[in-house]
C-alpha positions in Angstrom: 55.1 -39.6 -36.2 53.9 -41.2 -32.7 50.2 -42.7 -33.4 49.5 -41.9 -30.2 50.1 -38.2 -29.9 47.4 -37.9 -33.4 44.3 -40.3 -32.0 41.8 -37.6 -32.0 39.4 -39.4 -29.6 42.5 -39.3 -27.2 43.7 -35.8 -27.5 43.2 -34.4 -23.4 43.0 -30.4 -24.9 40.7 -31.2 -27.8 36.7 -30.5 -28.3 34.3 -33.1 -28.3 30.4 -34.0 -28.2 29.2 -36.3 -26.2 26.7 -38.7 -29.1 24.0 -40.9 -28.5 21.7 -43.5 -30.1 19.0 -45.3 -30.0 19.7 -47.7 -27.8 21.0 -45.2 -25.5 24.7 -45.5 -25.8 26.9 -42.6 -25.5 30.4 -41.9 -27.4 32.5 -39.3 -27.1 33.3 -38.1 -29.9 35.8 -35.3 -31.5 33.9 -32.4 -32.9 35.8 -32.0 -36.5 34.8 -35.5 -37.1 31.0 -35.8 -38.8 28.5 -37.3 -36.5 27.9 -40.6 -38.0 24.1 -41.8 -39.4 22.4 -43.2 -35.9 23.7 -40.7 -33.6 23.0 -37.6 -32.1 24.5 -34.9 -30.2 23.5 -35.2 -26.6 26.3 -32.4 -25.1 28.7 -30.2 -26.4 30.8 -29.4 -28.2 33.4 -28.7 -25.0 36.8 -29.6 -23.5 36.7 -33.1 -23.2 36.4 -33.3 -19.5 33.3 -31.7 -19.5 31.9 -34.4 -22.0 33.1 -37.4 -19.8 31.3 -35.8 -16.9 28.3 -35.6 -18.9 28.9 -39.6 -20.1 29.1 -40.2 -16.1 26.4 -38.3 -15.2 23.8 -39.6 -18.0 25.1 -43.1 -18.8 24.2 -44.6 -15.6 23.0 -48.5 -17.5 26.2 -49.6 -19.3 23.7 -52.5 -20.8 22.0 -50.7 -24.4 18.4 -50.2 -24.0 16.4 -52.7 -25.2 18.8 -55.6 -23.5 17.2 -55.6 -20.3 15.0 -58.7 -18.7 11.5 -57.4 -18.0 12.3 -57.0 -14.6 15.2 -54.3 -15.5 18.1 -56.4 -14.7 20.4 -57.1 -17.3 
């Protein structure tokens, strides 16, 4: 069976949430899978488009919170 085709955080038609933690990262995750100890729903569930525009939308500092000089910069 093709790996690729079976990756659930790949699959284009799937349902996923959109998780967060505490230093403000966000994953997206599939929603059959258990959200992990850490992280919290944030959006969803929904297609998975919908949850990468959320991620695009909200995740505006790739840098986790708490990494940032005092000034803001990374």
């Amino acid at each position: 069976m093709d790996q690729s085709s079976t990756n659930p955080f790949e699959n284009e038609s799937g349902v996923y949430r959109v998780l967060t933690n505490a230093a403000g990262e966000h994953s997206l995750w599939p929603d059959f899978v258990a959200v992990p100890d850490g992280w919290e729903t944030a959006f969803g569930p929904d297609v998975r488009a919908a949850c990468l525009g959320y991620v695009e939308e909200h995740w505006t500092a790739l840098a986790p919170a708490g990494s940032q000089g005092r000034d803001g910069r990374s």
